[in-house]
C-alpha positions as CSV (number, residue, x, y, z in Angstrom):
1,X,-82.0,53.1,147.3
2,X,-81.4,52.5,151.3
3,X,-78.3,53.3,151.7
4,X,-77.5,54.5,155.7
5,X,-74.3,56.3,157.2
6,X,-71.7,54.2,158.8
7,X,-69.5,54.5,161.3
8,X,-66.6,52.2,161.6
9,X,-66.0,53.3,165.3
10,X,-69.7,53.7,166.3
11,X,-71.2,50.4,168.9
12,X,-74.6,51.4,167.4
13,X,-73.1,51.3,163.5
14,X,-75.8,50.6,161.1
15,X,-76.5,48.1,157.7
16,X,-75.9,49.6,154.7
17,X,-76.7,48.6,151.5
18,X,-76.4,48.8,148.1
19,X,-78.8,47.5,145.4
20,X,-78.0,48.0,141.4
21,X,-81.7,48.1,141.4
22,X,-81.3,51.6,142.3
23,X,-78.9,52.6,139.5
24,X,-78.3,52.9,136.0
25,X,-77.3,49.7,133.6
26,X,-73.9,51.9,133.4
27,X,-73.5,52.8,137.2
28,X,-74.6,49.7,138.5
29,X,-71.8,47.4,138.7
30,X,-69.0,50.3,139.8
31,X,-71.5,51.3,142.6
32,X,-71.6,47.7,143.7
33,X,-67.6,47.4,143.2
34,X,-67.4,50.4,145.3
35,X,-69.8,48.3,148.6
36,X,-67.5,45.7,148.3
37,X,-64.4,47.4,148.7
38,X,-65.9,49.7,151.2
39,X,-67.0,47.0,153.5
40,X,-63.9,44.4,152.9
41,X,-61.6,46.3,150.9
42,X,-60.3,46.5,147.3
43,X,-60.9,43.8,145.0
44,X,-60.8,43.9,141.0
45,X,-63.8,42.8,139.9
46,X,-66.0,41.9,136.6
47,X,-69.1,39.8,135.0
48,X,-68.7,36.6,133.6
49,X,-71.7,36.8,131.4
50,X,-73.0,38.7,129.1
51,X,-76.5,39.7,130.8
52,X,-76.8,43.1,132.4
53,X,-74.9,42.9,136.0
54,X,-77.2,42.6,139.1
55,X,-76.0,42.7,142.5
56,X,-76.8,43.5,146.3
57,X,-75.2,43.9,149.2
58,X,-76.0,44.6,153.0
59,X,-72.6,44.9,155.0
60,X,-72.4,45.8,158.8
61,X,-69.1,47.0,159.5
62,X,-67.4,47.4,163.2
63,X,-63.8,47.3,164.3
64,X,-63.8,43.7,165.1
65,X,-64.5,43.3,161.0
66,X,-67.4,43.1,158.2
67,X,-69.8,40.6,156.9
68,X,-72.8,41.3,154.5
69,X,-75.2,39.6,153.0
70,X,-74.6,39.6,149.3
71,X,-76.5,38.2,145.9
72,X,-75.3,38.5,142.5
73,X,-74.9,37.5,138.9
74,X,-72.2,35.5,138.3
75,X,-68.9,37.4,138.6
76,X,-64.8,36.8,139.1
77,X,-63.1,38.8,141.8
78,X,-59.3,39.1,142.0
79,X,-56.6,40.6,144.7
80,X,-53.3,41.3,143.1
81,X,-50.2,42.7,144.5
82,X,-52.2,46.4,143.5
83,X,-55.6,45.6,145.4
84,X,-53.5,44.3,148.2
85,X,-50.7,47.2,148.8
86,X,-54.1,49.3,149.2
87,X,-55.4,47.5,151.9
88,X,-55.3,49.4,155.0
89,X,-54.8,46.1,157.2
90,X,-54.7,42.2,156.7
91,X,-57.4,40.2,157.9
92,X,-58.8,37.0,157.6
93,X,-61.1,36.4,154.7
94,X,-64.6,33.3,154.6
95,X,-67.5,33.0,152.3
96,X,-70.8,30.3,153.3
97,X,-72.3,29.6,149.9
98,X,-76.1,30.2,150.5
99,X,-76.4,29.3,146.3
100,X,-74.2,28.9,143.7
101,X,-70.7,27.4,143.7
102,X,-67.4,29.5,144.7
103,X,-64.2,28.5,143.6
104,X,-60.7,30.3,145.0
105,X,-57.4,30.2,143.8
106,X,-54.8,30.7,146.0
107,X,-51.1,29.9,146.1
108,X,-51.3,26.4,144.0
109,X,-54.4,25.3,146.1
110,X,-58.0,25.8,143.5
111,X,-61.1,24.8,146.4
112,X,-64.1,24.8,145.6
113,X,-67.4,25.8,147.8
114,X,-71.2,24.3,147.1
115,X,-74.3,25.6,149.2
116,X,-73.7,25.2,152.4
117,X,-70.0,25.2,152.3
118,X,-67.6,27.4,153.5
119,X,-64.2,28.6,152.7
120,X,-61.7,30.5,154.6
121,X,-58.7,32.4,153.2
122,X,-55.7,35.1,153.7
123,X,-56.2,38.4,152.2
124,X,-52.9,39.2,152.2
125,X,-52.3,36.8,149.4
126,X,-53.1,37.2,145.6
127,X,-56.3,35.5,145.1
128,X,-59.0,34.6,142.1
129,X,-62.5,34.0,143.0
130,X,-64.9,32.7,140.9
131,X,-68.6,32.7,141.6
132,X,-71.2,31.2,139.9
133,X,-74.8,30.1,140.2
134,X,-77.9,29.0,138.4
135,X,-79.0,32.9,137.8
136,X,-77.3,34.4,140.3
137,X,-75.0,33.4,143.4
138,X,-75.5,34.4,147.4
139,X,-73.5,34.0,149.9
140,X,-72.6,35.6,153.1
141,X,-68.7,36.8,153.8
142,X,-67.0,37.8,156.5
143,X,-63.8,39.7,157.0
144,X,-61.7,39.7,160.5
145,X,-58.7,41.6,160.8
146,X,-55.6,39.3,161.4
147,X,-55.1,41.9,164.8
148,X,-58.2,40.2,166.5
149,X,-56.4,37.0,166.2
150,X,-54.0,36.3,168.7
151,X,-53.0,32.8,167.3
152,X,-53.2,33.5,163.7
153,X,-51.5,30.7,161.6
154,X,-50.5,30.5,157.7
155,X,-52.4,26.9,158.2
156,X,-55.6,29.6,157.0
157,X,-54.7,29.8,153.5
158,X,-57.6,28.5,151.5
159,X,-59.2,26.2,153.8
160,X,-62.9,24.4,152.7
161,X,-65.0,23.9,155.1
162,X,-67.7,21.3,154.0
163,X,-71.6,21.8,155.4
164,X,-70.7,18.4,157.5
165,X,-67.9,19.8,159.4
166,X,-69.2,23.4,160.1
167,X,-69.6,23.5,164.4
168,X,-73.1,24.0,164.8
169,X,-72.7,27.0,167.1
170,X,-71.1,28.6,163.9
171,X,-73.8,27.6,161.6
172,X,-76.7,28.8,163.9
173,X,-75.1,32.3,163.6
174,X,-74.4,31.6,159.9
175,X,-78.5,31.2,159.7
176,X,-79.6,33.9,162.1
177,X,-77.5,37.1,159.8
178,X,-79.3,35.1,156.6
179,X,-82.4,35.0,157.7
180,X,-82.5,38.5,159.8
181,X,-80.0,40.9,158.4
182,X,-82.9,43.4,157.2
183,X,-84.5,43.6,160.3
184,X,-82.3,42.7,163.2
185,X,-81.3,45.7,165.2
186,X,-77.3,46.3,163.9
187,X,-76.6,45.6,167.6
188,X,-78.2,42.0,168.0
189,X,-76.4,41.7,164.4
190,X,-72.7,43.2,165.4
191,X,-72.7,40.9,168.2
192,X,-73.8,38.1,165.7
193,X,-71.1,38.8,163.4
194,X,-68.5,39.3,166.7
195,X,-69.3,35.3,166.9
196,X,-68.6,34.5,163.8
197,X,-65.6,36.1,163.8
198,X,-64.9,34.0,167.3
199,X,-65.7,31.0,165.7
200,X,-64.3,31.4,162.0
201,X,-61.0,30.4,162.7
202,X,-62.0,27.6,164.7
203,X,-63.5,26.0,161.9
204,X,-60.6,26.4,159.8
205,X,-58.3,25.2,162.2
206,X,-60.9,22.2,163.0
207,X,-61.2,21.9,158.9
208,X,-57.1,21.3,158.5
209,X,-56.7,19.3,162.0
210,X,-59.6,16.8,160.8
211,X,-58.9,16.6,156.6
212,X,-61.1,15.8,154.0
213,X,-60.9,13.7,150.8
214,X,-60.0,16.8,149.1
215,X,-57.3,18.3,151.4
216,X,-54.7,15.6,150.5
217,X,-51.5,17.1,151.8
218,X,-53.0,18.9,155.3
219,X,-51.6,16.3,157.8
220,X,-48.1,17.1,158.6
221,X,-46.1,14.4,156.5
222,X,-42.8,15.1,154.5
223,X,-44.0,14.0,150.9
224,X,-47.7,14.9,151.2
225,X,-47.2,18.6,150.2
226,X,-44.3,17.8,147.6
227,X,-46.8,15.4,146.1
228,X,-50.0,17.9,146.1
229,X,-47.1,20.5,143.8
230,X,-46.2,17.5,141.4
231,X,-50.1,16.9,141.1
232,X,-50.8,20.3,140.2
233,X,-47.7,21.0,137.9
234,X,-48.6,17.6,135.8
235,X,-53.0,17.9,136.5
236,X,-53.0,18.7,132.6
237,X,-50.7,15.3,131.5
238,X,-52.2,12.0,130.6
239,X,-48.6,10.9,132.6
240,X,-50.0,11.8,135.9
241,X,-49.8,8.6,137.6
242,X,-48.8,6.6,140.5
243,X,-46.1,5.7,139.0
244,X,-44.6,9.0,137.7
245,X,-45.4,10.6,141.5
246,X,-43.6,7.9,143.1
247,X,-40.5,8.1,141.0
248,X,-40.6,11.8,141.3
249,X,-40.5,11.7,145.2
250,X,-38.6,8.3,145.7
251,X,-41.0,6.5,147.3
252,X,-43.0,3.3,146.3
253,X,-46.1,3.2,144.2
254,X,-47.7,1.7,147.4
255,X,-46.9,4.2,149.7
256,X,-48.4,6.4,147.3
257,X,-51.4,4.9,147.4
258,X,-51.4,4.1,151.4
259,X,-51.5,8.6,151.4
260,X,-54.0,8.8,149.8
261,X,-55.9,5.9,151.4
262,X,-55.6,7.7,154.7
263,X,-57.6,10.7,154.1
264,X,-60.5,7.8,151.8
265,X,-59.7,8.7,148.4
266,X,-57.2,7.2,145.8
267,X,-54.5,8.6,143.5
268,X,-56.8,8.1,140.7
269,X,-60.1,9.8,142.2
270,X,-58.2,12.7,143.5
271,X,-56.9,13.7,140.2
272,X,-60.0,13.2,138.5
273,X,-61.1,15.8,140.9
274,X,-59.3,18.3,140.1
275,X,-59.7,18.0,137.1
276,X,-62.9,18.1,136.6
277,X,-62.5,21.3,138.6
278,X,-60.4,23.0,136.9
279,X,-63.1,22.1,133.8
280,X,-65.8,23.4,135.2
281,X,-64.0,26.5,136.0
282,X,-63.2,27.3,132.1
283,X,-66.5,26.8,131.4
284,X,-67.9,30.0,132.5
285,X,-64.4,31.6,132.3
286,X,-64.1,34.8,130.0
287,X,-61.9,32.7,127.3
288,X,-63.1,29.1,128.4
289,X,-66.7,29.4,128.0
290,X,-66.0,30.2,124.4
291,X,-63.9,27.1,123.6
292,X,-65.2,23.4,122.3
293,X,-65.7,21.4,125.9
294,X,-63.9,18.6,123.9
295,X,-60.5,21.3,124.2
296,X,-61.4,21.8,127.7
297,X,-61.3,18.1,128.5
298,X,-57.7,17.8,127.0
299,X,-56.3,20.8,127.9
300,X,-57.1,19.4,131.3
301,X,-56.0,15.6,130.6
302,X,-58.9,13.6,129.8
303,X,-58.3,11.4,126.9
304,X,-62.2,9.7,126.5
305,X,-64.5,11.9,126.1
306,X,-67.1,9.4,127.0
307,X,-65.7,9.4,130.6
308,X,-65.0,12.9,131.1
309,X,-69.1,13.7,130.4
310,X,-69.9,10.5,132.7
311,X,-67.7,11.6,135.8
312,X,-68.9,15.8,135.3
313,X,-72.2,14.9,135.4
314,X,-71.9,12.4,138.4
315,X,-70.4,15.1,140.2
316,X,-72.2,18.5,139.2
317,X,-75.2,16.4,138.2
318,X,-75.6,17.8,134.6
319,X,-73.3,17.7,131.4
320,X,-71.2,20.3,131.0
321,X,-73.0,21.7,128.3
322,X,-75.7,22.0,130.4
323,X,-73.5,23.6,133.1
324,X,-71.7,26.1,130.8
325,X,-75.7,27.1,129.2
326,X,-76.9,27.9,133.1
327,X,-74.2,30.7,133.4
């Protein structure tokens, strides 16, 4: 077990690190638990499979904030109201998916993250995370307090990032902790993470100024965000249509459809999205991963089975059975 001293307050603060390698099957996962929250806090934390728990993490840790390197079996992660009244200070939370898939929960905004992504998100706020991967999941995460922000905005609550949109001078950093952080001295690193945390914010502000197909509702417009909340109070109703979303706002069917035009996607497409989100999701779930997919699929309002399989695997390239039997 490596595991060095640290000193929050210290310019020449060193890695630490924690590997369950080290530990006992029993002591393992608290010890890893225990990393985490030293190096970004308290979280709530457990396995989504059945196999034994393995997990590693090297976290540098300064007063401008923390990021580590960290690789584990699949796992869900929660802050509630409990994790969050313990936190000594709010900060500003991102994770770059280096394998695996994330997805957060935040507020009634589910994103989801795929290698090279990155999301961006408020600590402050209850959260779920989900991470999975084909084995195991890696990513790195960062953690800036909200103080070393001097035009901190709400507009930071659960931005993705896709790989396509991260600045380069972001993603060269993003490489140089990956590919160094064991043998970098913590000073060339502490100054690497200072960029990050520089730059992090950038991107999310870049991310929510220049929206994707998936951030329906970003631009400033009066029914976007009313129309993203009737979306995701209906996502599970065969209903969900056009249609239904115009009637609900007052607005025509083709306005609804010139909104979602806009940002390249369609009403249809979006939905289908989500939903398919939201499916994959249950599928490695504690209570999901034990249902029939076919009750996934409804619950989440697919009506043809034969469609549902056709769209998951087009966009997670395998069935979902396939998906649920990698994790």
């Amino acid at each position: 077990m490596n595991k060095r001293a640290l000193d929050k307050d210290d310019p020449s603060q060193k890695l630490q690190i924690c590997d369950t390698e080290y530990y006992s099957t029993r002591e393992g996962f608290s010890a890893f638990r225990e990393a985490v929250a030293g190096a970004f806090m308290p979280w709530s934390m457990k396995p989504t499979t059945a196999r034994e728990f393995g997990g590693r993490i090297a976290s540098l840790s300064t007063a401008a904030g923390s990021f580590a390197r960290t690789r584990m079996t699949p796992l869900t992660g929660e802050r509630n109201k409990h994790e969050i009244s313990r936190s000594p200070e709010d900060c500003l939370y991102a994770n770059y998916v280096l394998s695996g898939q994330l997805f957060i929960e935040q507020g009634d905004r589910i994103t989801t993250a795929n290698k090279g992504d990155l999301i961006v998100f408020d600590s402050s706020l209850p959260l779920r995370h989900v991470k999975v991967g084909d084995g195991v999941f890696e990513d790195l995460t960062f953690s800036i307090p909200k103080r070393q922000m001097e035009n901190y905005q709400k507009i930071f609550e659960n931005i993705a990032v896709p790989k396509s949109k991260i600045m380069l001078p972001l993603l060269n950093c993003f490489t140089f902790i990956t590919e160094n952080i064991f043998s970098a001295p913590p000073e060339e690193l502490a100054a690497i993470g200072a960029a990050c945390g520089a730059l992090l914010p950038l991107a999310a502000q870049y991310s929510a100024d220049h929206p994707q197909p998936n951030r329906i509702g970003s631009e400033p417009n009066r029914y976007d965000r009313e129309m993203m909340i009737f979306i995701d109070h209906h996502i599970a109703e065969e209903t969900l249509t056009p249609g239904a979303a115009a009637e609900h706002l007052g607005i025509s069917v083709r306005y609804v459809h010139k909104r979602f035009a806009k940002f390249g996607t369609s009403f249809s497409n979006y939905v289908m999205a989500k939903r398919l989100e939201l499916v994959c999701r249950d599928l490695v779930s504690d209570i999901g991963r034990h249902q029939p997919i076919i009750a996934l699929a409804f619950r989440w309002g697919f009506s043809d089975i034969s469609t549902f399989i056709r769209a998951f695997k087009k966009k997670f390239g395998c069935t979902p059975r396939e998906y649920r039997a990698k994790f």
